[in-house]
Structure formats: structure tokens, C-alpha cells
N, C-alpha and C positions, 0 to 999 in steps of 0.2 A: 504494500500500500504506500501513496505519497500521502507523507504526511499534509494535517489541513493547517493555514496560514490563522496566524490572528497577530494581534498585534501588543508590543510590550512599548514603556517609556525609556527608549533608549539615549536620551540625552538629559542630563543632570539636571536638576531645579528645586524647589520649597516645598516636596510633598512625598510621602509615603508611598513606598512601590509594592510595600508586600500585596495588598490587595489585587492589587494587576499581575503580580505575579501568579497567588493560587488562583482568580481564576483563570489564568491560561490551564494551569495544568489538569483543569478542569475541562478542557475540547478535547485533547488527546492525551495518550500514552506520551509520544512524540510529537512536536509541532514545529511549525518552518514562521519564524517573524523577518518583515522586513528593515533590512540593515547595511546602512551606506549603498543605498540606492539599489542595493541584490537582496538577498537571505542570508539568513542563519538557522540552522537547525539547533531544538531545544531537547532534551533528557527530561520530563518531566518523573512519570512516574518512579517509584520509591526504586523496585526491583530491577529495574532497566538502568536507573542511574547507577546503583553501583555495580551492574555488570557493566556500564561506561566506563568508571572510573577505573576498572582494572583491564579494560580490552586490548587485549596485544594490540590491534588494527588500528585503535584511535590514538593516534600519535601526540605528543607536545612538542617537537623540534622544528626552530625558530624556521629553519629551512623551508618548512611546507604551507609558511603563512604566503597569501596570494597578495599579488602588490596592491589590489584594490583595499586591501585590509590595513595597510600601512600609513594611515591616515593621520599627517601631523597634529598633534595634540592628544590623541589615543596612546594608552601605554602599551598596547601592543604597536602601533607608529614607530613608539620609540625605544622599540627594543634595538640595541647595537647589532651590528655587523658581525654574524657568529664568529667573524677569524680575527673581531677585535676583542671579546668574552661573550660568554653565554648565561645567561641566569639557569639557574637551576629547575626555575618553573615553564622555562620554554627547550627542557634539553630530556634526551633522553641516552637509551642504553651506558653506553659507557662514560660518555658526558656528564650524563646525570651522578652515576654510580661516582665518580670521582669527583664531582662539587657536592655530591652531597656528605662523601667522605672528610672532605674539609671541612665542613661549616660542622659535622660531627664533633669535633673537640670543641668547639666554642659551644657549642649545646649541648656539651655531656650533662649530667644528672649531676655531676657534682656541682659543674659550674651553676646549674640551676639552682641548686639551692646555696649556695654561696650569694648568688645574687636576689635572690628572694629577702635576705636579710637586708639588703640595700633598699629593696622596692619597701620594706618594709618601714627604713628609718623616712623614706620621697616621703611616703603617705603621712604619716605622723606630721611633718614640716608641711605641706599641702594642706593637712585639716586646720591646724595653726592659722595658716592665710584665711581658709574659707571661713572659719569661726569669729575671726578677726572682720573679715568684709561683712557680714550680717550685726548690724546694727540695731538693738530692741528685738525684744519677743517673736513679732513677726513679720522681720526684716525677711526679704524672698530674695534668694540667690538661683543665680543658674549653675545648677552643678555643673552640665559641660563644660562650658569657660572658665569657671570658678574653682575646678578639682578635676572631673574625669579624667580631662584630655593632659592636664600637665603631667600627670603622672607616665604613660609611656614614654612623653614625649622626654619627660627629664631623664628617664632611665634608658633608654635603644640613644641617644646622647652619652652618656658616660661609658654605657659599654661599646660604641664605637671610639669614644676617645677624644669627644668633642667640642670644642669651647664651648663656656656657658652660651656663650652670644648670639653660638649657632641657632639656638633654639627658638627662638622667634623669626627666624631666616626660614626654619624649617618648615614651619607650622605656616607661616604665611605663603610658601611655595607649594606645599602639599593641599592645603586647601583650594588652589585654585587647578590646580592636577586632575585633583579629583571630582570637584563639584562644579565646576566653573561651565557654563553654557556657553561659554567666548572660545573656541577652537585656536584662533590665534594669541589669544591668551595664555592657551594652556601650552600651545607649545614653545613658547616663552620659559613659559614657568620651567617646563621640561629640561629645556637650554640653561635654564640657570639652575638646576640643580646637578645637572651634568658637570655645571663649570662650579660648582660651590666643591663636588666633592674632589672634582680633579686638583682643585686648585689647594685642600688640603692632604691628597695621595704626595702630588706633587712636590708640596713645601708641607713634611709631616712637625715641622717646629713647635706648630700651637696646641698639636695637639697632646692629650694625657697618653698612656697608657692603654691601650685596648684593644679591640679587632682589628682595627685600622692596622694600627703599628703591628701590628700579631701580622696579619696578613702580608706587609711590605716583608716584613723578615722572612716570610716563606719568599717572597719574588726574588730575593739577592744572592747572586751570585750563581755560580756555573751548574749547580744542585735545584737553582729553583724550582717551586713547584706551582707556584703563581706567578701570573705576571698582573703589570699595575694593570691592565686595562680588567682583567677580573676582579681588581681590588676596587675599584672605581664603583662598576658595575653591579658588585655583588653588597655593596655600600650602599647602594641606593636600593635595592630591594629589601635589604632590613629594615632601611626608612620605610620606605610604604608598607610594607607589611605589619612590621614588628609593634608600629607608634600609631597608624589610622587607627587597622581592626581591632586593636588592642582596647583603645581607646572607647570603641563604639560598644565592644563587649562591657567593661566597664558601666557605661552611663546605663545599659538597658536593663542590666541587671539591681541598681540601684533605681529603676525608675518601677520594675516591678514589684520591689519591695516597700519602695513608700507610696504607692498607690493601696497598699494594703493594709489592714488595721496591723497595733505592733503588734497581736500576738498571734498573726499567722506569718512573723516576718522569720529569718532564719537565725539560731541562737549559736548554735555548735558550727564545732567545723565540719563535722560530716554533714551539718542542712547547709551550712555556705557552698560548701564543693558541691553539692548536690543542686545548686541553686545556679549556679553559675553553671554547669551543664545544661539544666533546664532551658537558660538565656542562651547557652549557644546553640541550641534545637531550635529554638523559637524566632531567636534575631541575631540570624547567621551574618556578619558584616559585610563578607562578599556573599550575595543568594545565589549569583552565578558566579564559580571559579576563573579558569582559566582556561582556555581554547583547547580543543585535539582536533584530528584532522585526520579523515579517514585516510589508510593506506591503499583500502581497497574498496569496493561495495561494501557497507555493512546494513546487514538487518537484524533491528534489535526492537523486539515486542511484533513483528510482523510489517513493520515500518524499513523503508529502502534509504541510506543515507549514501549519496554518490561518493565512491574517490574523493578525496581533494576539500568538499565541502566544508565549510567553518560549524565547530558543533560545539554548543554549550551544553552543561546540566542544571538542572532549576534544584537547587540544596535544599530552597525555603519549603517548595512543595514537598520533596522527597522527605523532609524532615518530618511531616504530619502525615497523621492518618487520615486518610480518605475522608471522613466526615469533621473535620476539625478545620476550624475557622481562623479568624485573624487573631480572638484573644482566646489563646488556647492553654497560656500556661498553667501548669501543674507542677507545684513542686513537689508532688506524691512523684510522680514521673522520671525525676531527676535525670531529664535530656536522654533517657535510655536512646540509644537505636540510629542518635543524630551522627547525619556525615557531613558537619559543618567543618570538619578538619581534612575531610576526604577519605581515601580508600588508596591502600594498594602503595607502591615504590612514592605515589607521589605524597604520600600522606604529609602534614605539615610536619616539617620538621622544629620548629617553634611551638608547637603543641603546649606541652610541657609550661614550659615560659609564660606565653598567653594566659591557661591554667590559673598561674602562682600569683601573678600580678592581679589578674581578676581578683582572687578570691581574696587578699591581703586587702586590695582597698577597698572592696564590697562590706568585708571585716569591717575594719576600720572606720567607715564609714557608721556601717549602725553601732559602732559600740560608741562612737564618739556622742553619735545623735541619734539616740535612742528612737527618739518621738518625731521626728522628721518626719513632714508629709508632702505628699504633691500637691499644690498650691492649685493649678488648676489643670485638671486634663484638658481641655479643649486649648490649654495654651504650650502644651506641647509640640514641637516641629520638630520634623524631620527632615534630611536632604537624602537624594540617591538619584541614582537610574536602575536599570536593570542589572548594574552587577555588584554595584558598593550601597551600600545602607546604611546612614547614620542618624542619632537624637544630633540636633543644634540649640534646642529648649532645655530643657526642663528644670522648670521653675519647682521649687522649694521651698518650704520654711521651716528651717531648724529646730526651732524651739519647742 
């Protein structure tokens, strides 16, 4: 069968996608949206997605993207030149296996919880700030600007090795990356963030201690096993990755919990962990991953995907059952079954990290402010398109 076509919001703005997204997954198994003037084929249902996510046949190698897909401002546009580096999320077989070997020791399990203890002193100094900006009883803060978002963004900074300074360099480049409707905007922003990290690979002076410098010491000398254009490259994908979704997991998780009375909120650390699983079932921050690309014909649920074709998975659907709606969380549930991390060789390899960080300022969060509530649901905002999902609101009062 050819899949049937409907349509998703695929360029960024002021409004909430999940909706558009389940009901797409609600026309087919599989469906075809139109995108940069052609198609794209989507993964919706639960059981097809993650035989997607593991299928020899759908590839990730930067090589098989079609030039019409190259679209400056798009961050598939601006992936490099495989013979300049390859990201890890656009490479595979033995590419993959070997960048993902490397970034293995910066995200071993020790280092994680090494660095858990640091995430842990940010959010302490964070709630300080936020305590400190709410004025009177009930003074209304927005947590995102006010706490969420500082916290990755201060930490995937240190553990790259980065001046303070950078951090509002970063946060004002990523946000227009990511959300920005202005095409030659973003590929602006793209350019400068290309030229923000080359220009500290290049002159590593300012910088601390970290990946960074961890990574140049693998590129030198006749043994290397990096070279800088991977250090550059691989730099910028811990940014977008490690500091947005991080972030957006964060704000959703603390927004489901003060929309609720305190004592169905979560007290232990097995309901925080469990709660924060939940939020990443529910408000996956990418709903759509990253591209594969058939090798060959594939049919998957009865559905024909040509060769070549660009093919998404819909996480946000696959995440829910068939009968479950926009507000569907449960923390009886605790995210059992979600592939908001993915499936298979590609799995995130920041998993872990993402985890530790959630749950530390989710923590922190309610233990500081017990009685915290959402100020108003209708004043809540979102931004996204069809593959990134984030809160920009949520209003609050502490007391």
C-alpha cells in the first residue's frame, strides 16, 4: 500500500505540536507529509516504529541525504562534509561504532555520577537566584527563564570546558537554531556557532579543562585518533543535544507536578525517577528523531517506503496507547515502554546524563518549594515544529 498524505507543522512558531502530531498517527500505521516542496514518510504506529528504529535497511549516513534536503538553516542543511567529521547521529556501521567508542569514556557511568554531584551543587545556586527573583507571597516567576533552562545550559558548558561568557552566546544562538521561522536567520545563527566553537578548538586558551581539551589531546600528534574538524563538530552536537532537550525535559516534568495538588506530587527518589520517565513518555523533546533512509524498498506494517526516500518516526505517538490522549500522564505508569531515547546501536548515548540532571532539579525543585503551583494553565506556551518540543511559559508561584 502507498501510504495516505496529511499534513504536520513543519516550521517552528508559538504553539503546541503534540496535538497534530497524534492525530496524524491516527490516519495510518505509516503516512507520507509534505516537506520542502516533496514528502517525507512518517513511522507512526508503536510496533513499526521500533522495528524502524532497528532496521538494517533504514540507514543514518550523512551520505544518503538528497540535496533537496540540504536546506540552509535546517540542521540536517548543516551537517559538514563527511570527509570534514561526521556526527555520530548521521553515521553509521563502522563510523558510528568508532565515534561512538569515543564519546564512551566521556559518558562512562563513573563520569556520570561524578558529574551529577556538580548538577547537583548548579541547582542549589539556581534555586538561590529563583527564590531570590520572586518577591512577596505570590510573586509569579517563569520557571523556564528563571531555573529550567540554566541548569543544562550551565553544566554541557563546564563539561565542555567553557567560559562563563559563552553561555548566553549559546542560549541566544540555539534558540534561534531551533525555533526561529526566519530561514536566513537560522542559518546565520548556524555560521556562528560553527565559528564560536572553531574559534575556541582553534585558540583552546580560554578554555577550562574538559571535552574540549580531552578531545584536542586525542587529535595531536602522529597516534591521533581525532582530528579538530571532529572536535568542532562533535562540540556542537553536545550543545544541541545535551543543553535544549535536556532542558525541555526538565521544565515538563516540573510543570506536571505543580499543576497537581502536593500530595499526589512525587516525594522519594524512586517516585522522582519514576516521574521523570513518565515526562519523557509523554513530552518526548524531539517527537520526531533523526532521519534514515531506505537502502532498498522497505515495507513495514504493509506500507511501501521507496529507496532513497527521507523517513521519520513519530516517538510522541508510538509513546501512547492507542486510546490515550494529549493529557495522559500517569505516574502509576512510570514512562514504562517509552522510546523517547530510541532503540537499537542508535540509542542515546547521553541517556544516562539527561536521567541524572532531570531528576536532581525536578528534586530540588519540590523540596525547595514545596507548595508551588501553576499560576495559570491557559498561560502556558509552548514552541516546536514537528521534531523539537519545548515549554517557553510556565508561570508559577512559589509560595
Amino acid at each position: 500500500m502507498e501510504p495516505p498524505i496529511t499534513d504536520m507543522p513543519v516550521d517552528p512558531g508559538p504553539f503546541d505540536v503534540m496535538p497534530a502530531l497524534l492525530v496524524a498517527a491516527k490516519v495510518a500505521p505509516v503516512i507520507r507529509i509534505p516537506y520542502l516542496d516533496k514528502q517525507a514518510w512518517v513511522v507512526c504506529e508503536e510496533k513499526l516504529v521500533r522495528e524502524a528504529l532497528t532496521h538494517p535497511m533504514l540507514a543514518k549516513d550523512i551520505t544518503l541525504v538528497p540535496e533537496w534536503m540540504r536546506k540552509p538553516g535546517l540542521m540536517l542543511g548543516s551537517q559538514p562534509d563527511p570527509e570534514y567529521a561526521r556526527t555520530m547521529i548521521m553515521s553509521d556501521g563502522e563510523h558510528h561504532a568508532r565515534i561512538r567508542r569515543l564519546h564512551s569514556g566521556v559518558l562512562s557511568p563513573r563520569n556520570t555520577e561524578r558529574w551529577g554531584e556538580r548538577v547537583g551543587e548548579k541547582v542549589d545556586g539556581f534555586l538561590d537566584i529563583l527564590e531570590a527573583s520572586a518577591t512577596g507571597d505570590s510573586a509569579e516567576v517563569n520557571v523556564v527563564t528563571d531555573y529550567t533552562h540554566h541548569i543544562p545550559l550551565a553544566f554541557i558548558s563546564e563539561m565542555l570546558g567553557l567560559p562563563p561568557e559563552a553561555r548566553k552566546q549559546l542560549r541566544d544562538i540555539t534558540d534561534v537554531i531551533l525555533y526561529s521561522s526566519d530561514y536566513p536567520a537560522r542559518t546565520a545563527s548556524v555560521r556562528a556557532l560553527y565559528e564560536a566553537v572553531e574559534g575556541w578548538v582553534h585558540n583552546p586558551e580560554p578554555l577550562e579543562e574538559g571535552v574540549i581539551t580531552g578531545l584536542l589531546a586525542a587529535s595531536d600528534g602522529p597516534e591521533a585518533k581525532v582530528t579538530e574538524g571532529e572536535v568542532v563538530v562533535w562540540a556542537l552536537a553536545m550543545i544541541i543535544t545535551g543543553y535544549e532537550t535536556t532542558g525541555s525535559l526538565i521544565s515538563a516534568s516540573i510543570y506536571e507536578a505543580i499543576r497537581r495538588p502536593v500530595e499526589e506530587r512525587p516525594k522519594t527518589d524512586a517516585e522522582i525517577n519514576a516521574w521523570v520517565e513518565e515526562t519523557l513518555r509523554v513530552h518526548p523533546p524531539f517527537p520526531h528523531p533523526t532521519w534514515r533512509f531506505p537502502l532498498e524498498d522497505v515495507v513495514l506494517g504493509g506500507y511501501l517506503i521507496p529507496k532513497g526516500e527521507p523517513v521519520q518516526v513519530n516517538l510522541a505517538a508510538a509513546n501512547r496507547d492507542e486510546d490515550e490522549g494529549a493529557d495522559c500522564f500517569d505516574p502509576a505508569r512510570g514512562g514504562q515502554g517509552h522510546l523517547t531515547f530510541g532503540l537499537g546501536m542508535h540509542y542515546c548515548i547521553g541517556a544516562s546524563l539527561a536521567r541524572l540532571e532531570a531528576q536532581i532539579a525536578l528534586s530540588g525543585f519540590l523540596r525547595r518549594f514545596p507548595n508551588a503551583r501553576l499560576t495559570d494553565e491557559g498561560s502556558v506556551q509552548w514552541e516546536s515544529e514537528w521534531m523539537i518540543r519545548r515549554m517557553a511559559v510556565l508561570p508559577a508561584t512559589l509560595g
